[in-house]
mmCIF file of the N, C-alpha and C atoms, coordinates in Angstrom:
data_MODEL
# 
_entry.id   MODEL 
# 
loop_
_atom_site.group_PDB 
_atom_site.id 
_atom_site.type_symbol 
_atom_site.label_atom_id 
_atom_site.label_alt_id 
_atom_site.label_comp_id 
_atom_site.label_asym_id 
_atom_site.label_entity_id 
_atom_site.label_seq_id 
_atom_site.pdbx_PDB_ins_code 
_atom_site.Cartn_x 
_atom_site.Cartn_y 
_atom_site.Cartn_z 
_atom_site.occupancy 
_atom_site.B_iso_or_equiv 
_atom_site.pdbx_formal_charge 
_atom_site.auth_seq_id 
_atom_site.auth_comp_id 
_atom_site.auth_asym_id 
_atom_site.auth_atom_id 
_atom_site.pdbx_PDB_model_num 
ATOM 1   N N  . UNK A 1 1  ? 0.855  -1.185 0.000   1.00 0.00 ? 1  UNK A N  1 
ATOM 2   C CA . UNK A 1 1  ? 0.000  0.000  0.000   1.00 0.00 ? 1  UNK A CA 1 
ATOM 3   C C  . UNK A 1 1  ? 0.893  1.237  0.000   1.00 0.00 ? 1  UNK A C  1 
ATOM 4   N N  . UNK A 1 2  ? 0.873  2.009  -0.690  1.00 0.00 ? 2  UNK A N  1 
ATOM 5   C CA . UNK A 1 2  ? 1.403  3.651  -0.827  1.00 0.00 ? 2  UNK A CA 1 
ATOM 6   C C  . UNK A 1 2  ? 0.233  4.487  -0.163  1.00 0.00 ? 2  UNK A C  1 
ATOM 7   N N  . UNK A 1 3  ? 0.954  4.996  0.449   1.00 0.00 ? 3  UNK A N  1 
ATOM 8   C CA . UNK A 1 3  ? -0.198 5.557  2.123   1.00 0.00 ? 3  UNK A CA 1 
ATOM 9   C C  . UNK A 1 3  ? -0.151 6.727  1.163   1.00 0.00 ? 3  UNK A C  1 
ATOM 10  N N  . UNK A 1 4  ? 0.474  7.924  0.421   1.00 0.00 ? 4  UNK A N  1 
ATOM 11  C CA . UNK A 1 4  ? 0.602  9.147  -0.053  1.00 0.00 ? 4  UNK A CA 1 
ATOM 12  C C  . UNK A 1 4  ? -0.723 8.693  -1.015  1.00 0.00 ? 4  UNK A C  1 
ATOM 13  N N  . UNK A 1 5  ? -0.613 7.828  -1.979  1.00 0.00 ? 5  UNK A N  1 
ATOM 14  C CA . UNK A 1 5  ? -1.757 7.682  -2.821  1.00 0.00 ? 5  UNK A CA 1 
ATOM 15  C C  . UNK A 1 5  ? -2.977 7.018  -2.982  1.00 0.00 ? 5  UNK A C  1 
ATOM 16  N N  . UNK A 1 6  ? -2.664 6.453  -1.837  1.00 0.00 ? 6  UNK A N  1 
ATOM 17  C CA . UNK A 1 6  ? -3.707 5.706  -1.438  1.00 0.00 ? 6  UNK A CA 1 
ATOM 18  C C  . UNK A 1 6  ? -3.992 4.203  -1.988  1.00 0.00 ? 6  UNK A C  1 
ATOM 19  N N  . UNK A 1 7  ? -3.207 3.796  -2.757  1.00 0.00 ? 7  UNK A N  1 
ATOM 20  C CA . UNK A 1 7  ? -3.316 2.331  -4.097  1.00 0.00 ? 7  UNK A CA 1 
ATOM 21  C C  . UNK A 1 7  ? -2.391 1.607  -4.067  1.00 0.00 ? 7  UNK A C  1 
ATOM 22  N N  . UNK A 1 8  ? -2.440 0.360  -4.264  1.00 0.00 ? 8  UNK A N  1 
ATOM 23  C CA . UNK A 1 8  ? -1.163 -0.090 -4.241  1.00 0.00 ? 8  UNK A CA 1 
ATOM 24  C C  . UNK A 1 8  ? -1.042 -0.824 -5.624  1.00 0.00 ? 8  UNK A C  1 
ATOM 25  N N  . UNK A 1 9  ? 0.275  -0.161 -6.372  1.00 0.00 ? 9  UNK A N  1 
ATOM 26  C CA . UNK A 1 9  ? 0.923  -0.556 -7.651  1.00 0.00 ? 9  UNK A CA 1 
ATOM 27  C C  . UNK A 1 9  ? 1.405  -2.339 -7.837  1.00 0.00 ? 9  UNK A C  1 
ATOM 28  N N  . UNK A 1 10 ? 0.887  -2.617 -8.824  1.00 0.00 ? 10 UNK A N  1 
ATOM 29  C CA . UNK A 1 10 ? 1.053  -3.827 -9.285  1.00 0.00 ? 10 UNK A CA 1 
ATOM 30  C C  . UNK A 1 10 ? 2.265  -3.891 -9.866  1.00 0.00 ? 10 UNK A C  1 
ATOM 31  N N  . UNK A 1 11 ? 2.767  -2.935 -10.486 1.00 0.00 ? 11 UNK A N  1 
ATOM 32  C CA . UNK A 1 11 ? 4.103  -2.893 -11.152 1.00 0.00 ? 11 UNK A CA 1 
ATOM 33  C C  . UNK A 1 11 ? 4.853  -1.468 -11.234 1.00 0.00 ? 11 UNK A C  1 
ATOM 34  N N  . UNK A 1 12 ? 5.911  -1.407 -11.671 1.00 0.00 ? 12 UNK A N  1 
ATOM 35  C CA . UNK A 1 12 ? 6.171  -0.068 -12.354 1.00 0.00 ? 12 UNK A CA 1 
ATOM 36  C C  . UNK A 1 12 ? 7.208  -0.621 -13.465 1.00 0.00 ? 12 UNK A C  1 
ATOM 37  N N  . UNK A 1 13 ? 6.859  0.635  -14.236 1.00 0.00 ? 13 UNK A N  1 
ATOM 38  C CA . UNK A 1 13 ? 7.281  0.770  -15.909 1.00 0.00 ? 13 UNK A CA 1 
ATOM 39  C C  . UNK A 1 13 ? 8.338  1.714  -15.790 1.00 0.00 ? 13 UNK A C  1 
ATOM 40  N N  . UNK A 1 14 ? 8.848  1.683  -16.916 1.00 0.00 ? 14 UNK A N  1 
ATOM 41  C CA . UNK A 1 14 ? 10.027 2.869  -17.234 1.00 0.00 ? 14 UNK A CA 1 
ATOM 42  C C  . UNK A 1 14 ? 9.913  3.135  -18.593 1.00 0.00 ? 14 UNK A C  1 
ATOM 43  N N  . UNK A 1 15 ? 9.957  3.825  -19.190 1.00 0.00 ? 15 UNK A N  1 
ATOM 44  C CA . UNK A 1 15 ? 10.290 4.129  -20.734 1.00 0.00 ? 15 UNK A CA 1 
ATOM 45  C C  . UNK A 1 15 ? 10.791 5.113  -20.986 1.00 0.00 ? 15 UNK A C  1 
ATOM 46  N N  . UNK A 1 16 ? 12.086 5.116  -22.134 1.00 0.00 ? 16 UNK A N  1 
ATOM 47  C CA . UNK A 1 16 ? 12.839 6.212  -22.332 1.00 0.00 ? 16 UNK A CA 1 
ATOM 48  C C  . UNK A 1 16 ? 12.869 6.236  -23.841 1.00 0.00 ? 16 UNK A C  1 
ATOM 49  N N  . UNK A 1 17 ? 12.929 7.271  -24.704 1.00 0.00 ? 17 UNK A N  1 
ATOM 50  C CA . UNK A 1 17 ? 13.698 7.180  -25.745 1.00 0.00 ? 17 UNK A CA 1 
ATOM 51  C C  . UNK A 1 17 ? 13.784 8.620  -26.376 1.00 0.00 ? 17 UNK A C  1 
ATOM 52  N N  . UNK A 1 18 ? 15.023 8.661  -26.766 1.00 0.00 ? 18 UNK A N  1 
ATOM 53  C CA . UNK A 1 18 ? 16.017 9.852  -27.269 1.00 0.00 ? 18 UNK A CA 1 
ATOM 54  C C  . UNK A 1 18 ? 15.792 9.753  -28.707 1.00 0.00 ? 18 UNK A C  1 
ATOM 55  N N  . UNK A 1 19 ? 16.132 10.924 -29.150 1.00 0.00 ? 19 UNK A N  1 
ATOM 56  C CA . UNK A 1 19 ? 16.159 11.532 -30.697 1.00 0.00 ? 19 UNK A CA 1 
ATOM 57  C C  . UNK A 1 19 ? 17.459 12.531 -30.542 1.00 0.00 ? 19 UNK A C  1 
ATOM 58  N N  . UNK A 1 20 ? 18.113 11.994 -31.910 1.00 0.00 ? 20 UNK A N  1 
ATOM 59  C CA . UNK A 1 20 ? 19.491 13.145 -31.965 1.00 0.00 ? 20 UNK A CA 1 
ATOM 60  C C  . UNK A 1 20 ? 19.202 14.174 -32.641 1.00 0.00 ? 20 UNK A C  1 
ATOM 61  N N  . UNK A 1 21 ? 19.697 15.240 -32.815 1.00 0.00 ? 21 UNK A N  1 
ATOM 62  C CA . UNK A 1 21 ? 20.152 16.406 -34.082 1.00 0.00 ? 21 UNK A CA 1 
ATOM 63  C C  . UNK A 1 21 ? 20.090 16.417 -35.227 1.00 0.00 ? 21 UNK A C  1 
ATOM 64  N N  . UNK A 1 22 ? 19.175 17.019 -35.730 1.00 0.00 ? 22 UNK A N  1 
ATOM 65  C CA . UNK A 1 22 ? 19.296 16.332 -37.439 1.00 0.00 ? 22 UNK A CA 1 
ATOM 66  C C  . UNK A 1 22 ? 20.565 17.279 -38.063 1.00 0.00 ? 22 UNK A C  1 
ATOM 67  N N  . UNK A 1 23 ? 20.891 18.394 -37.381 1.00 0.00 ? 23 UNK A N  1 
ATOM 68  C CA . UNK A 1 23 ? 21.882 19.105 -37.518 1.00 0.00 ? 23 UNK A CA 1 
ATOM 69  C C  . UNK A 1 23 ? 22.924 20.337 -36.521 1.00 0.00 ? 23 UNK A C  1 
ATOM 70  N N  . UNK A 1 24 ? 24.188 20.446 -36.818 1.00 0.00 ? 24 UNK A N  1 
ATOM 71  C CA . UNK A 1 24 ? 24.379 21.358 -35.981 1.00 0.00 ? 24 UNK A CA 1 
ATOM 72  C C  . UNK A 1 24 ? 23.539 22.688 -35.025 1.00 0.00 ? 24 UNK A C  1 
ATOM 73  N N  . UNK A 1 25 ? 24.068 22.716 -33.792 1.00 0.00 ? 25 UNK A N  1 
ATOM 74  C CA . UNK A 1 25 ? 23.127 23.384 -33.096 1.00 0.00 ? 25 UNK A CA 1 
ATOM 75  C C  . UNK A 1 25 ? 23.716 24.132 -32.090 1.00 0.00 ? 25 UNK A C  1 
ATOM 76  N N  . UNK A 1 26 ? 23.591 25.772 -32.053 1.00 0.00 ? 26 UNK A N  1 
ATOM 77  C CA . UNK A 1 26 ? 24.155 26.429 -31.465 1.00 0.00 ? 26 UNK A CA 1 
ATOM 78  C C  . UNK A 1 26 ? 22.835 26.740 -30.624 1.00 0.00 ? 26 UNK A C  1 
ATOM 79  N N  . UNK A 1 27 ? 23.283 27.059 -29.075 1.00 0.00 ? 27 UNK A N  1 
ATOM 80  C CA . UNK A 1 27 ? 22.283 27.452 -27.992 1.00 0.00 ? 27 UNK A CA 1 
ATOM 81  C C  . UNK A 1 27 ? 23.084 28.329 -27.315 1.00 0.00 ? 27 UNK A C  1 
ATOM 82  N N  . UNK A 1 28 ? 22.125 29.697 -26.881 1.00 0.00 ? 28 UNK A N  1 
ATOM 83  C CA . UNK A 1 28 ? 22.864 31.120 -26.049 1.00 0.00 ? 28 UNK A CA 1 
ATOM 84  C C  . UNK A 1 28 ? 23.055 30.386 -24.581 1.00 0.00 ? 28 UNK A C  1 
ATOM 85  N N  . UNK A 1 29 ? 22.657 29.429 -24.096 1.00 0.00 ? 29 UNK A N  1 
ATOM 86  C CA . UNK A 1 29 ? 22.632 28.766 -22.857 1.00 0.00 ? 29 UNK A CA 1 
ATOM 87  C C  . UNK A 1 29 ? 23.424 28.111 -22.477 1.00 0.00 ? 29 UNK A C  1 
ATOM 88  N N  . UNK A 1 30 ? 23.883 26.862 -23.523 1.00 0.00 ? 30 UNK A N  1 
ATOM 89  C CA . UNK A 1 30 ? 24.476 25.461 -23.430 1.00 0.00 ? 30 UNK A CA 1 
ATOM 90  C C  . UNK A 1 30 ? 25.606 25.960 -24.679 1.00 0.00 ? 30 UNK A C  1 
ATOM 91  N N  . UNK A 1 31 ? 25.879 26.570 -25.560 1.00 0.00 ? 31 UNK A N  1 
ATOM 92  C CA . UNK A 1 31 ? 27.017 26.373 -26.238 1.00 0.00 ? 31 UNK A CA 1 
ATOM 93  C C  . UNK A 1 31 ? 26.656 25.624 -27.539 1.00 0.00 ? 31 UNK A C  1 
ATOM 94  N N  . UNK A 1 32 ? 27.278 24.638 -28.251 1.00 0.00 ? 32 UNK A N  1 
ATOM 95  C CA . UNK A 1 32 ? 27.376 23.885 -29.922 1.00 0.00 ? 32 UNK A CA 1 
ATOM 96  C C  . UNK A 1 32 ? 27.327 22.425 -29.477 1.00 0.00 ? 32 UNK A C  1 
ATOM 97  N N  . UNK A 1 33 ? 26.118 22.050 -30.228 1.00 0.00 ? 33 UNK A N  1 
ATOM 98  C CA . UNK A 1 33 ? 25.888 20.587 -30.321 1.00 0.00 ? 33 UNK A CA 1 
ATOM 99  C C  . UNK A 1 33 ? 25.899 20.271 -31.834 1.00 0.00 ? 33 UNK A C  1 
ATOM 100 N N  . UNK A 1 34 ? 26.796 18.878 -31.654 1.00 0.00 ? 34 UNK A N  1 
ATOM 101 C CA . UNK A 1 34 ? 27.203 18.513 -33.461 1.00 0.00 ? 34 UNK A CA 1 
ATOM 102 C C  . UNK A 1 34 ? 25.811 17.802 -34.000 1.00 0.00 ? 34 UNK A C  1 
ATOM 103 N N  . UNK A 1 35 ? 25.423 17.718 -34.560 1.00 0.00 ? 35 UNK A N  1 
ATOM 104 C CA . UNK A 1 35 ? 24.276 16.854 -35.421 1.00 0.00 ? 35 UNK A CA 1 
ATOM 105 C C  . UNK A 1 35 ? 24.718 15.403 -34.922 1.00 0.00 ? 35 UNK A C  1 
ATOM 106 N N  . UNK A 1 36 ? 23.452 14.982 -35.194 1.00 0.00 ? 36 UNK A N  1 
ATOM 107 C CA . UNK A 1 36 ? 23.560 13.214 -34.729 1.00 0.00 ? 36 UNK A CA 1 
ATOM 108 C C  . UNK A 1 36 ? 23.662 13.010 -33.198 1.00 0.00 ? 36 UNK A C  1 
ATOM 109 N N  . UNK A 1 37 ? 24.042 13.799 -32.522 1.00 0.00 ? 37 UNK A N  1 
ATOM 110 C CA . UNK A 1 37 ? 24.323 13.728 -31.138 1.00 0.00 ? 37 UNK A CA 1 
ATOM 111 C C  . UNK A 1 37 ? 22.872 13.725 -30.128 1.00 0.00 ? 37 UNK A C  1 
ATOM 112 N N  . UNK A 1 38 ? 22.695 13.291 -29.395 1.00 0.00 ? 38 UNK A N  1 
ATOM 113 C CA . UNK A 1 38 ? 21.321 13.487 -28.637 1.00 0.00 ? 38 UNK A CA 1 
ATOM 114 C C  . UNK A 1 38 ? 20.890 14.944 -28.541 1.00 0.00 ? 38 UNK A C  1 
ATOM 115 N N  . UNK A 1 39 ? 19.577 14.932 -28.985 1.00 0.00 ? 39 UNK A N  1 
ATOM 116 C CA . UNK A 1 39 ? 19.186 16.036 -29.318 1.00 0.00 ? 39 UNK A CA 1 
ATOM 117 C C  . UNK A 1 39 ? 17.697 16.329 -27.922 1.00 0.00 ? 39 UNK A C  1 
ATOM 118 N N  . UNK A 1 40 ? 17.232 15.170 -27.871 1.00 0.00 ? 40 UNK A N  1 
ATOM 119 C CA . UNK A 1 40 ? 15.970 15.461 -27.048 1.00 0.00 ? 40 UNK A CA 1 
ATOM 120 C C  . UNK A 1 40 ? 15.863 14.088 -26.356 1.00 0.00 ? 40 UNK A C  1 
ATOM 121 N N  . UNK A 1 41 ? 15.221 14.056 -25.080 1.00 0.00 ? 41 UNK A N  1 
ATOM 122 C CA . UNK A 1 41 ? 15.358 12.358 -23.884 1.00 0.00 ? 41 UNK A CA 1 
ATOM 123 C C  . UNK A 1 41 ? 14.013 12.763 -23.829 1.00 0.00 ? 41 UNK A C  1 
ATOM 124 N N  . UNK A 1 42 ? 13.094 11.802 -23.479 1.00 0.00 ? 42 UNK A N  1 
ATOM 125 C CA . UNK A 1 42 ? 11.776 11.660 -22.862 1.00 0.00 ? 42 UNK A CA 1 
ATOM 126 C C  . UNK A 1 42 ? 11.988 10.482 -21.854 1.00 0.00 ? 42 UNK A C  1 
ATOM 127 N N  . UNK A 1 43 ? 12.048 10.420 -21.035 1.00 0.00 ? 43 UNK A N  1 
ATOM 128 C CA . UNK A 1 43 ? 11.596 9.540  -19.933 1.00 0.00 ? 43 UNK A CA 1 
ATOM 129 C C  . UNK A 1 43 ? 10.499 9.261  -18.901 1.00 0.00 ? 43 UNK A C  1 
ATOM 130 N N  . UNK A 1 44 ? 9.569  8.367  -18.617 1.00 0.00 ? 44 UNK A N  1 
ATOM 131 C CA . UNK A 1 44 ? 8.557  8.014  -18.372 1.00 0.00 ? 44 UNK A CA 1 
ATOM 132 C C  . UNK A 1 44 ? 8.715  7.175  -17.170 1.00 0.00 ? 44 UNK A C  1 
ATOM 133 N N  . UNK A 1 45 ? 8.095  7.584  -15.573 1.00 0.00 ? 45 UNK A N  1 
ATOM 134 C CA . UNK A 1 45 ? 8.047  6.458  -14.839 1.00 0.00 ? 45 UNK A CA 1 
ATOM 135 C C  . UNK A 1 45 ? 6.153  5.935  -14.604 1.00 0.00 ? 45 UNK A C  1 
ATOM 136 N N  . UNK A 1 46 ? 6.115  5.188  -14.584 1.00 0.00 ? 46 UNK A N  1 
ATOM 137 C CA . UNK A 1 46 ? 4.348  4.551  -14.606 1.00 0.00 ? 46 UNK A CA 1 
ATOM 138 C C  . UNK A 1 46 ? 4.474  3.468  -13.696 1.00 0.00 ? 46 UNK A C  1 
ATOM 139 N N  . UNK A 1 47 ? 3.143  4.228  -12.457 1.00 0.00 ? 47 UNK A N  1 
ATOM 140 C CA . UNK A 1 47 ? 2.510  3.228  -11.668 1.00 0.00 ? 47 UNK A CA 1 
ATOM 141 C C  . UNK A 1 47 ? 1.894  2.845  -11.863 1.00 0.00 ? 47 UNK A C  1 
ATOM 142 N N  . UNK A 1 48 ? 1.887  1.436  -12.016 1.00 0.00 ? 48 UNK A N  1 
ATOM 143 C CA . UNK A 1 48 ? 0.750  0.465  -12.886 1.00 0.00 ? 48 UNK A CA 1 
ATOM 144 C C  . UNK A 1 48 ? -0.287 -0.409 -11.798 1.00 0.00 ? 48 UNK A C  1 
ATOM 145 N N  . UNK A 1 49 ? -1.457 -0.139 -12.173 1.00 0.00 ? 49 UNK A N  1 
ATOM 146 C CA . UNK A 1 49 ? -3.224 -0.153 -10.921 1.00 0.00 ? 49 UNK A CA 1 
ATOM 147 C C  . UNK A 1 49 ? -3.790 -1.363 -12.080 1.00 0.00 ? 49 UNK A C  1 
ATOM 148 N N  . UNK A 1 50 ? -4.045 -2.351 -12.162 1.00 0.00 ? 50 UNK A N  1 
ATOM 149 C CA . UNK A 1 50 ? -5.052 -2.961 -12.913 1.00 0.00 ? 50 UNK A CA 1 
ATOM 150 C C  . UNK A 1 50 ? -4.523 -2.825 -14.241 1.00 0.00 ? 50 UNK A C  1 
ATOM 151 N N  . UNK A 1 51 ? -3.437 -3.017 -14.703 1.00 0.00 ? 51 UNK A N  1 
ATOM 152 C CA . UNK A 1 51 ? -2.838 -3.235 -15.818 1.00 0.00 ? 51 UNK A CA 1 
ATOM 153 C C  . UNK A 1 51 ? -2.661 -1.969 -17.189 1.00 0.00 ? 51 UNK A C  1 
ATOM 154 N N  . UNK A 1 52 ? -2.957 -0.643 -16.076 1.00 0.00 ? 52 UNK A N  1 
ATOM 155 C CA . UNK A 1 52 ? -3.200 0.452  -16.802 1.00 0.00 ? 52 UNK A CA 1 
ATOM 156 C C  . UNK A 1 52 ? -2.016 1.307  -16.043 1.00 0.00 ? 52 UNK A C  1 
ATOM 157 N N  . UNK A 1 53 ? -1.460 2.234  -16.669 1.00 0.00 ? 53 UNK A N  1 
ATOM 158 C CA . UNK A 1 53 ? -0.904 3.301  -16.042 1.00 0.00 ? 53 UNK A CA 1 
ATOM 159 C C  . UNK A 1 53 ? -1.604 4.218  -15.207 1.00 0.00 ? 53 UNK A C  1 
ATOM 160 N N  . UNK A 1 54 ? -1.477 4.638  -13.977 1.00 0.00 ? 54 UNK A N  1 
ATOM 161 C CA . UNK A 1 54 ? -2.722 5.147  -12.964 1.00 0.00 ? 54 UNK A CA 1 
ATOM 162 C C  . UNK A 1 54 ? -1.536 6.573  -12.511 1.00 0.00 ? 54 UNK A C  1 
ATOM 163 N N  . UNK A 1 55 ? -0.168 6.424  -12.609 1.00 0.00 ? 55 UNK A N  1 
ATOM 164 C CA . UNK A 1 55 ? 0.561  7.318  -11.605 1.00 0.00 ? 55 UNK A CA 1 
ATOM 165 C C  . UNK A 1 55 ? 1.835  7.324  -13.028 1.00 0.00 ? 55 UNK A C  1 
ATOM 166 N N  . UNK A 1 56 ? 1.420  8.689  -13.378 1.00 0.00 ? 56 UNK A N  1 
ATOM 167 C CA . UNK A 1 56 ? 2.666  9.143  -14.252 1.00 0.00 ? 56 UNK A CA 1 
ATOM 168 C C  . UNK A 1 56 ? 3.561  9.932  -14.119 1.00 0.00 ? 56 UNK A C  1 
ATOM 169 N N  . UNK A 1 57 ? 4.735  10.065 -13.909 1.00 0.00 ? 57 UNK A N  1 
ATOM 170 C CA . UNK A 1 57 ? 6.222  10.794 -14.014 1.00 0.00 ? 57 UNK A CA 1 
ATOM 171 C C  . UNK A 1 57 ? 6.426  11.373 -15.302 1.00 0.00 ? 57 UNK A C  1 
ATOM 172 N N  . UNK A 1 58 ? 6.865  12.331 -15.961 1.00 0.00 ? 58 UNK A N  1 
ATOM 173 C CA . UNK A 1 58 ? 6.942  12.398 -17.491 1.00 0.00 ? 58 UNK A CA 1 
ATOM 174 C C  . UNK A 1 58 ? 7.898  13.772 -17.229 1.00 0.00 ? 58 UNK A C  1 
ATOM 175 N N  . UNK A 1 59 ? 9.279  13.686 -17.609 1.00 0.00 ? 59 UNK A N  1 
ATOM 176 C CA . UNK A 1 59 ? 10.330 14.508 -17.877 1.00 0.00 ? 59 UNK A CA 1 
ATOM 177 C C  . UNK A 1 59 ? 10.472 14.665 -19.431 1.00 0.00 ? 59 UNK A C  1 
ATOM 178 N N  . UNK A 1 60 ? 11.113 15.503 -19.785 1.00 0.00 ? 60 UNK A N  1 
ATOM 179 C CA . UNK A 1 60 ? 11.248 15.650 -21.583 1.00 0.00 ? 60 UNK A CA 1 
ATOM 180 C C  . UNK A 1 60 ? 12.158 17.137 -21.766 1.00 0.00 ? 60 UNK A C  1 
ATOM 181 N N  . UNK A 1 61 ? 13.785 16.538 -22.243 1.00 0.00 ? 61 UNK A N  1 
ATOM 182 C CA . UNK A 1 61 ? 14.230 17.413 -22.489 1.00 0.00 ? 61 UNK A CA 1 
ATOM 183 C C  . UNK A 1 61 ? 14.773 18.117 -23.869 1.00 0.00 ? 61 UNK A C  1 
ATOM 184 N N  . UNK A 1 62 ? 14.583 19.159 -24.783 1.00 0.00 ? 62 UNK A N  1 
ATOM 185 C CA . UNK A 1 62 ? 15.266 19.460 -25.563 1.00 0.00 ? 62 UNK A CA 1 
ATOM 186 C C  . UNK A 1 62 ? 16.085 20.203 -26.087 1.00 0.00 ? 62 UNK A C  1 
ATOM 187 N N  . UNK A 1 63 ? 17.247 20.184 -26.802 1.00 0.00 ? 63 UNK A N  1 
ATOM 188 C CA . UNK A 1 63 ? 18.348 21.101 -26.758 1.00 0.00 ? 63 UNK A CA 1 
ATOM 189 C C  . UNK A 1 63 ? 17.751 22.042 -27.867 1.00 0.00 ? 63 UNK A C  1 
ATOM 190 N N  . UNK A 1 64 ? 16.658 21.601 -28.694 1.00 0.00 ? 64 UNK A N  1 
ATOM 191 C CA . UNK A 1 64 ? 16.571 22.984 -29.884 1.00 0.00 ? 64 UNK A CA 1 
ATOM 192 C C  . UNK A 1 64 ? 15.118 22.642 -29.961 1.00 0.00 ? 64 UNK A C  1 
ATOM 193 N N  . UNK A 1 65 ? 14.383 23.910 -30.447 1.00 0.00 ? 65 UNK A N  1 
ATOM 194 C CA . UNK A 1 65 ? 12.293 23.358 -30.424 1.00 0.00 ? 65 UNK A CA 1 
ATOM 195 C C  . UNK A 1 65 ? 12.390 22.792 -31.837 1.00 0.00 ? 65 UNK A C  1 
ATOM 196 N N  . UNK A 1 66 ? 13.421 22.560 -32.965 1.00 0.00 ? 66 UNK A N  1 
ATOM 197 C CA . UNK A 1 66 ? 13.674 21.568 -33.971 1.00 0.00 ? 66 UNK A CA 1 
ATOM 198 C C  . UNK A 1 66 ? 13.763 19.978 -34.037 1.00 0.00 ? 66 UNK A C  1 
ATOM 199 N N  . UNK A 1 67 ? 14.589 19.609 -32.707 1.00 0.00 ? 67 UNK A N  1 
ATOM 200 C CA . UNK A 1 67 ? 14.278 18.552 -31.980 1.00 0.00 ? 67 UNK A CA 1 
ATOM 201 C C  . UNK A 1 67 ? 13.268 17.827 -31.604 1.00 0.00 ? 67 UNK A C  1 
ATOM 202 N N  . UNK A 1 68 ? 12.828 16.855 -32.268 1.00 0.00 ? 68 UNK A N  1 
ATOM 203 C CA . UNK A 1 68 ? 11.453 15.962 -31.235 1.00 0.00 ? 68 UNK A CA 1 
ATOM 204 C C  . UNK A 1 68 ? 10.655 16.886 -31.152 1.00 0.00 ? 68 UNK A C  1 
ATOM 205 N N  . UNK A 1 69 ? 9.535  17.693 -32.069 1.00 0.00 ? 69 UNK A N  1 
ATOM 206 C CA . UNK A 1 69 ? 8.949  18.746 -32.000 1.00 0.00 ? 69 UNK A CA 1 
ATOM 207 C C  . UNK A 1 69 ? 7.475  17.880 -31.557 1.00 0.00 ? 69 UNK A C  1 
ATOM 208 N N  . UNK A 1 70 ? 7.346  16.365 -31.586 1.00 0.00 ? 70 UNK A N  1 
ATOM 209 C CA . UNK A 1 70 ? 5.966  15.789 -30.924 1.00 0.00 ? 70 UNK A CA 1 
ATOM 210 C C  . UNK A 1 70 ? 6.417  15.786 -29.961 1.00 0.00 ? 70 UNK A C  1 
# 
């Protein structure tokens, strides 16, 4: 039982997946990223209730809004 949510998880999930640069990439923040290089991470944690995702985590980072624009 998870006393904060009240449910208790049958499982947990993870899912990640990255997209690189389709091309060089200068940022006023971070500096020059070469093409091909990781461009954007999505990572996903899921508390799984009855074989459904019930408790979602969802981070998503990108170095340019060209990047992984879904």
């Amino acid at each position: 039982m998870d006393h904060a949510f009240g449910t208790e998880l049958d499982d947990i999930r993870e899912t990640l997946d990255r997209r690189p640069l389709e091309a060089d990439t200068t940022t006023a923040t971070m500096g020059d990223f070469a093409a091909d290089t990781q461009g954007a991470v999505r990572l996903e944690e899921q508390g799984v209730v009855d074989g459904e995702p019930r408790i979602v985590i969802e981070h998503v980072t990108r170095i340019h809004a060209s990047c992984a624009p879904d």
